[in-house]
Each structure stands twice: as C-alpha cells, then as structure tokens.
N, C-alpha and C positions, 0 to 999 in steps of 0.2 A: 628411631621415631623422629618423624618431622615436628621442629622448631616451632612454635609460637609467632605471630607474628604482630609489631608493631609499628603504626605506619598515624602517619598526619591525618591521611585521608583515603579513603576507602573506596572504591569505585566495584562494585556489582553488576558486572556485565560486558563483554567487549566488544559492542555491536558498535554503530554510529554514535548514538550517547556517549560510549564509553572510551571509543578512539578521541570524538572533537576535545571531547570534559578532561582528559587526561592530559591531552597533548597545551590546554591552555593554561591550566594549572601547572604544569613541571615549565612553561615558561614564563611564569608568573616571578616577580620579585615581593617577598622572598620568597624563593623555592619551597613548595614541602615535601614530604615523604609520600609518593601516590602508591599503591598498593591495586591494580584491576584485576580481578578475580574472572576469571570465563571461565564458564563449564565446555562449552564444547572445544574442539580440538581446534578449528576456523572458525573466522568471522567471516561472513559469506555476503558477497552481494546479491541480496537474496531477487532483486531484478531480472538477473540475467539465469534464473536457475531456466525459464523456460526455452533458452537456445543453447544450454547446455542438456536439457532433455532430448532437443530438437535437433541435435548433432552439429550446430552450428562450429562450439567452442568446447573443449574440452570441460567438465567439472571441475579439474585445477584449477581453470582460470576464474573461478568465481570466488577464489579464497584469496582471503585479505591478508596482506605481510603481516607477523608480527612485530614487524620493526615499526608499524604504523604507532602502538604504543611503548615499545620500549624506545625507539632514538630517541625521543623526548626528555628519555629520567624515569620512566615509571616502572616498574616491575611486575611483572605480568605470571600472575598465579594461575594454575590450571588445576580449577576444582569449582565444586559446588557449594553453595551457602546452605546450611543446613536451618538455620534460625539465624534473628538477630535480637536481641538484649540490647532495646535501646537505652534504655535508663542511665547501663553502665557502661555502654559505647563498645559492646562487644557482636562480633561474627561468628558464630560456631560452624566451620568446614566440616563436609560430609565425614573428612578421613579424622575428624576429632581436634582438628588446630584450631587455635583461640586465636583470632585476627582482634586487638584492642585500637581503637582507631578515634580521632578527634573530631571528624569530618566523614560525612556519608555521602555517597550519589546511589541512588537504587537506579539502574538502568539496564532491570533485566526482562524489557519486552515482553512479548505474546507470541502465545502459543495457536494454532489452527486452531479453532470452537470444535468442536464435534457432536452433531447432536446427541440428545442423551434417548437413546432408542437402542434396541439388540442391534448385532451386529457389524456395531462402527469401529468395534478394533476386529472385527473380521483380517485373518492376513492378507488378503485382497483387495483390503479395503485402504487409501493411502491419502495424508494430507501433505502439502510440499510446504517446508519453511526451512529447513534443518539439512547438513549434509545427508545426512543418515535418511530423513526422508528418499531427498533426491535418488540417491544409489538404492533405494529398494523399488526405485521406480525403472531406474535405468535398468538392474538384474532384471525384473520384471520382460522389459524390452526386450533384452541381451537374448533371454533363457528363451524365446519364443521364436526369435532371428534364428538362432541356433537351432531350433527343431525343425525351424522350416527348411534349413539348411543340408540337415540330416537326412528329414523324410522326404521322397522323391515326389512323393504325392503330396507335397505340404501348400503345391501352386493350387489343388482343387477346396482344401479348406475354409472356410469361410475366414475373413481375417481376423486378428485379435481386436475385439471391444473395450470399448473403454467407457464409464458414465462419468459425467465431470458435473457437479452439485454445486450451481452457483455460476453465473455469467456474469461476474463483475471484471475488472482487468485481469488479476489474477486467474479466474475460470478459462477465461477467453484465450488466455496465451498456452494456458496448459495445454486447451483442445487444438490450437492449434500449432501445439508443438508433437501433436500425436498423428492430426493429420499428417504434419511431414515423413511419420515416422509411417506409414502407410495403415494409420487403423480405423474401423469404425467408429465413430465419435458420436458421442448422447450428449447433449450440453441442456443441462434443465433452469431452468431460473423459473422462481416463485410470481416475480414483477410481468404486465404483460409486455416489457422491452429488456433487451439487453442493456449493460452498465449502466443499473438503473440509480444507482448517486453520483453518477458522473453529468448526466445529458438527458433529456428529456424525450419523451415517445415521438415529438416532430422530429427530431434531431437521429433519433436510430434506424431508421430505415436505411440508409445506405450501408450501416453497420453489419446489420441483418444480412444484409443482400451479399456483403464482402464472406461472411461466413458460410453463408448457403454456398456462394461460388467455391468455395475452399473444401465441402463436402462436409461439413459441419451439420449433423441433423439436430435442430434445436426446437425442443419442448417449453415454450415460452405459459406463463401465465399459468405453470405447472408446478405441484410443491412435493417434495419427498414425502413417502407416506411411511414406507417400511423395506428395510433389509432381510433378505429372506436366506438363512443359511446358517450352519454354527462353525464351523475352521475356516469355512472358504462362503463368501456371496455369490447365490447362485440365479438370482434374480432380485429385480428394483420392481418395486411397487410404488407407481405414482397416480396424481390425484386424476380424478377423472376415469378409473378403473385399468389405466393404462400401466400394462409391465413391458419389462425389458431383460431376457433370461441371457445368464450370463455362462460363462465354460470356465468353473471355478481356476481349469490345469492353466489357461489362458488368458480370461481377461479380469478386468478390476476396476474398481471406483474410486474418484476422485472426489475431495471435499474442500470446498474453498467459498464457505458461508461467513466467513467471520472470523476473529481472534478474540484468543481470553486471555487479559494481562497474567503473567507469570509474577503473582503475591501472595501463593497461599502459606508458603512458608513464614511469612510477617504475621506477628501478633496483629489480631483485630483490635483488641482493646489500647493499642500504643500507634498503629497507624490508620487513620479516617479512610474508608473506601466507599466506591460504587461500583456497582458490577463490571465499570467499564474501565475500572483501573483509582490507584489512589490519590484523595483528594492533594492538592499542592494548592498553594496562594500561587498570584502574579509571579512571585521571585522564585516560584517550583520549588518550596519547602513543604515538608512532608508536616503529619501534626504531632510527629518523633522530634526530641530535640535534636538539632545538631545532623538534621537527616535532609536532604534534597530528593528529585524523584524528575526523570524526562523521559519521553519517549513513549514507548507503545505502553508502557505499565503505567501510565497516568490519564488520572479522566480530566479534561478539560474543556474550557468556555470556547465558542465560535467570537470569532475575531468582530463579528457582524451585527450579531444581535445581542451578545453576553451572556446566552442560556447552554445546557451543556450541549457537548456534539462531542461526535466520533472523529479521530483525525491518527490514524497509525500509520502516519505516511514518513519515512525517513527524510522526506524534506520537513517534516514539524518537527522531529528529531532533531535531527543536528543544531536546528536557532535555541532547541528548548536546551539541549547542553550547554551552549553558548550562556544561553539567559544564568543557566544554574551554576558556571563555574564562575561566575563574573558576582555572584552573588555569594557562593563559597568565599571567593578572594574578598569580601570587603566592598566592592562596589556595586549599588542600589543597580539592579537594573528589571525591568518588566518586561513578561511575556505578553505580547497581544494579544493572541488566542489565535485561531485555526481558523485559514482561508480554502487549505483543502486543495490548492490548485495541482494538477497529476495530467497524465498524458497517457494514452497508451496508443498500439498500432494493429491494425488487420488488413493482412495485404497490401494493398499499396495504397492503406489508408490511416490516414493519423488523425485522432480524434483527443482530443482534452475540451476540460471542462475545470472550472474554480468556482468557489462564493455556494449560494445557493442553486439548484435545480426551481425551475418554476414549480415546479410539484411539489419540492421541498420547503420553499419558503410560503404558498399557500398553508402547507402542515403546522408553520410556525405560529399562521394567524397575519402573516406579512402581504396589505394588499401591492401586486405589483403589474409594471405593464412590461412588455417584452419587442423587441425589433428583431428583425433578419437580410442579411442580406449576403446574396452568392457574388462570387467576382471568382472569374482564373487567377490561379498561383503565380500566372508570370504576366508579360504581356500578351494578349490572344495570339501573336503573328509566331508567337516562339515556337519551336519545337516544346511537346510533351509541357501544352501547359497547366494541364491539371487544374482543380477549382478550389477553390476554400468559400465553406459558408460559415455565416459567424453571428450566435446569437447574443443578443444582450437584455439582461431582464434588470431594470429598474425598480425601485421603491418607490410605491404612487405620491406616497408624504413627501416627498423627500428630493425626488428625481436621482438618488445616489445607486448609482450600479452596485449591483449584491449579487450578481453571479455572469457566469459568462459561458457558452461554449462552442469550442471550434471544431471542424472538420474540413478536413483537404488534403492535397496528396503532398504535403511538405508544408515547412518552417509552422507548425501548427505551436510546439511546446511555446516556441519564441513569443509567439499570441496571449497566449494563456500566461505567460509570467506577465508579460506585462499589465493585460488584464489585471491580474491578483494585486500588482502592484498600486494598480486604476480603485480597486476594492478600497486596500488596504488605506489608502489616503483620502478615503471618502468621497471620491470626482464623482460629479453629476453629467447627467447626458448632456449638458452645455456645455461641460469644461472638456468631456471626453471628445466629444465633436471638434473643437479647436486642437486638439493633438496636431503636430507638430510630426511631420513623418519624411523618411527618403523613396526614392524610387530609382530602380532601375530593371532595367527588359527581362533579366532573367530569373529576377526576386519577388518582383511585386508588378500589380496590376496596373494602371496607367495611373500616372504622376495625380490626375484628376480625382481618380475614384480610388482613395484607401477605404481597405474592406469595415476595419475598425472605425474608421471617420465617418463611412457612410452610413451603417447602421446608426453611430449615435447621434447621426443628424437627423436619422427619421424618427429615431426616439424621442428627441425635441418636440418635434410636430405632434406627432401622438401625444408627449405628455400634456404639449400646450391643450391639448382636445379633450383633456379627460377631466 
C-alpha cells in the first residue's frame, strides 16, 4: 500500500499553473516541501495539438518534460484528487492516500463544455484538449487512411467528413488541420462571423475568404440543434432546417464551444464559485483557508472594466501562478485581471486581437469610437510585401484604448502584445499616436507611416469631433 503523503504545499494540476507555481516556489528561500499531483500522464502543449493532427509534428512532440517540475525540488505525483478537506488541510487521492498539506494551489483547468443534448458522447462524437482526446482523433484518421489503402476502389468513395461546432481559434485550426488531412469540413458558428471574441464582422472578411480558399464549407449565423444517432452520429441537425448526414464507419464531429472549469470535486459549501470557475480575491486566494486557485479553474475580473470575463488563455495562466506563488511565499502581490490578447493563423494569414471587440464593449454598456488603417507588411518595393490592417477602438469618456485588432501576413502577435501592453497602462489615442517606433525595408512600412501611429492619429481627430 502506498504511503501517505506529507508536504508544505500542494499543487493540483501540472499544466502551465502548475509547472510556473512550482518551479518558483522550490526556488523560493526558504525552500518548502512542493508536492504537484497530475492526473494525466503529459502536460501537453495544448497549441500545437492541431499540427499534430495536421501531420505537421509528431504528438510526442507536444508533451511537456517532466523535468520541467521535478529539476526544480518538487515531486511530481501521478494520480487524481478525489476530494479536498479544507478545514483540515487534507487531499484524498483516487487510489485512497491522504496528501496532509499547509499550502494549496488548485490548478486543475477546464475541461471541453459539451452541450447537454443526446448524443454528445456519441463515440464519433470528439472534443480536443487532452492526449487521449487527440489519439482518438488521430486513430480516427489512421483507421480510414488505412481502408482507403486497402480497398482499390477507396479513390471513388466520397471523402471522410468531418463537422467542427464552433469557429473560434480553436474550431478553425481543427478544420483546418483536417483540410490538410484531405477531408470534407463543416465548420458551423452560431455568431454571423468567424472568431467572433477575437475581431469584429468588419475585421473577418478576409478570414472568411482565407478558409473558403482552403475548402473549408462554413455555416455561419447557424446554431446546433441536435445529434441524431445512439453508438455512432449519423447526422447534425442545424438551425434553419439544415442537416448534414454523416457515415457513422467514417466520419465524426468535433466540439470546441467552450470550457468547464474542472471543480466539481471541491465542496461548494468551503470553496465560492461561478459557473465559470472559482471565486479568488486580486492575490487568487480561494474562500478555503490556506488555498490559492489560477488558471482556466478560476472566474475572474477583465483588466478593463472590473466586471467578470472569460479569459482560459495559458498566457493569463502562467502571470496568475506568478501572482499566486508570490503570494503563497509571503509577498503582497495583485493580479490585474484579463486583457485577453491571443493570435491565431489561417493560411498565410495571422490575425490577433486584445482588450474589447467593438461589439463587446458596446454589450458592456461602454460608449466607444474605433479607427483603421491598412499599410504593406514591409516596404511596397520589397518582395512578398503583404499587408497588415489594424484596428483601434477607444472609450469615448476617456480616449483610452480598450481593444485592438490586427491582420496581416506577418509580425501580427508582435502588434497585439504590444497593444495589450498600450491597454494595460491606460495610453490614450494622444499618447498611442506619439509611440516612438523603428523602421526597416523588410519589417515595416515606410519610416513615415507606422500602421499603429497612424491609426491612432486619426483616432485623435475623430475623438476631437465627437
């Protein structure tokens, strides 16, 4: 029978939360006893799972060392938290071991949402976050290569389908990690635009246009209605009277509408929740004594306005473990809240967005004015100079930029961090306008016209008019 375990501090989870929070703690003086519990077998960089669908990289390569938490000093447990006893600072593991601990970090993530309708654990039916996910998507692949391989006449079949429920980054890179893999693609979103908390309807139209070019059939402004099948889904019923019949032996559906933090295991009545994960103050203490919480399992404040928001992005990860092990140790320190700034790519197209969408911040009640402007990626004379447009939307009160977003065919994320960072310090289309920039032929557009300067110059002018 396995041992009992007793440890300083307790870490529940060994994703990003649980690598940063551990690794700053065991070098923390003085040292304590770190103890991180992972259920699954890898930590996965769950980014790149779609060019490991996509054939790009192997699935090994998406699995994270476990040296990343043991070099450090910590000891890295493989199992499950069955419950936790906060009261008396206890973990009870699946296999029955009692982990007694002084120090808690809860950092155990979200799960894919699924809606609650028949049919969504159909075994055809697949959400990607998890190793285990991935590989029943790859066999999937695999087992259908292989028949076409087999049967002589597998070239007159019609190809393997696939429906992917949900156009946000996630959606988008699945369908088009399926395109490479040669199949029909259904790509449905509810919103009538693609990534629609990234970027705004003026803003998606070249997005649109990059996925139609890639063979991408997308059902925009359309919502799931129902799953039709009992072992296997055999057709999608969508709104508008529109189906989509599927070849149970063959194809399958994808879901990537959301996550649900991973807390049901935690008493309600010892830790405060919202449907969107559990409440934490500024310092990500939990309302259990002696308990912290970061990451996708927590609901928190937008950076912006101080009302709640979604933000399960492993870059608000990793600052919120920072925040909570600096807080664990003894020193005051506060989380911001969520800027949200993210990136993703279609075709030879990269597109990010931060802060609010103009849509979004209208929903808040936030009146605001917005600018735009295109310029080529390099100098016009260069070879392959590609464009970059770049919006900026302002708070009318205020003139403080609350969201940003770009597209172009390169250095797009480089944009958007900086933006976020333009957010995050409250600059006004006056101050963003004097930024202070480099230039050269093959990076940026003429020494004159920066893309970012010039937008928020004509921001200026608009705001002076409003």
């Amino acid at each position: 029978m396995k041992k009992n375990i007793e440890t300083d501090v307790l870490i529940i989870g060994g994703g990003p939360v649980g690598i940063q929070a551990s690794r700053m703690l065991c070098t923390s003086k003085p040292k304590p006893r770190v103890h991180v519990v992972r259920p699954e077998d890898y930590s996965m960089v769950y980014c790149a799972i779609p060019y490991a669908i996509e054939g790009l990289i192997p699935l090994e390569k998406t699995f994270k060392k476990d040296s990343l938490v043991t070099d450090s000093g910590a000891e890295l447990v493989r199992g499950t938290v069955r419950s936790v006893n906060a009261r008396d600072h206890i973990a009870i593991l699946e296999d029955g071991r009692e982990v007694t601990y002084g120090k808690m970090l809860l950092a155990t993530g979200a799960t894919p949402f699924r809606p609650p309708m028949p049919g969504v654990n159909a075994q055809n039916v697949f959400t990607v976050k998890t190793e285990a996910d991935t590989r029943k998507i790859l066999s999937q692949l695999a087992r259908n290569a292989q028949c076409d391989t087999l049967d002589p006449g597998a070239h007159s079949k019609p190809p393997q389908k696939v429906v992917v429920i949900g156009a946000g980054a996630i959606g988008i890179e699945q369908a088009l990690a399926y395109r490479a893999n040669q199949l029909e693609v259904h790509l449905i979103e509810m919103q009538n635009h693609v990534l629609p908390h990234l970027i705004d309807t003026d803003m998606a139209g070249p997005v649109t246009e990059q996925l139609a070019n890639a063979g991408v059939h997308l059902h925009l402004g359309t919502r799931l209605e129902s799953l039709k099948g009992d072992q296997y889904i055999t057709r999608v019923h969508l709104s508008g009277d529109e189906t989509i019949d599927l070849d149970p032996e063959h194809d399958f559906v994808v879901i990537s509408i959301g996550m649900t933090p991973v807390i049901d295991f935690l008493d309600a009545s010892e830790f405060e929740r919202t449907s969107d994960g559990l409440v934490v103050d500024k310092h990500m203490k939990t309302s259990a004594p002696d308990v912290w919480a970061a990451g996708d399992c927590v609901a928190y404040l937008s950076g912006i306005d101080g009302e709640h928001l979604g933000g399960k992005l492993a870059t608000n990860a990793v600052p919120m473990a920072k925040v909570a092990a600096r807080n664990m140790m003894g020193t005051p320190t506060a989380y911001p809240g969520f800027f949200n700034g993210a990136a993703t790519i279609v075709g030879k197209l990269r597109i990010g967005g931060t802060g609010f969408t103009e849509t979004f911040a209208a929903s808040r009640g936030m009146k605001v004015y917005t600018s735009d402007v295109t310029t080529t990626a390099r100098f016009p004379m260069m070879p392959d100079a590609g464009s970059i447009k770049i919006k900026l939307i302002f708070e009318k009160e205020s003139d403080r930029l609350v969201g940003a977003q770009v597209l172009g065919t390169e250095a797009v994320a480089e944009r958007i961090d900086l933006l976020t960072f333009a957010i995050q310090r409250g600059v006004t289309a006056l101050e963003l306008s004097e930024l202070s920039y480099s230039a050269q032929p093959w990076q940026t557009f003429f020494p004159a016209r920066n893309a970012i300067v010039e937008a928020a110059t004509l921001a200026v002018s608009m705001g002076q008019e409003q």
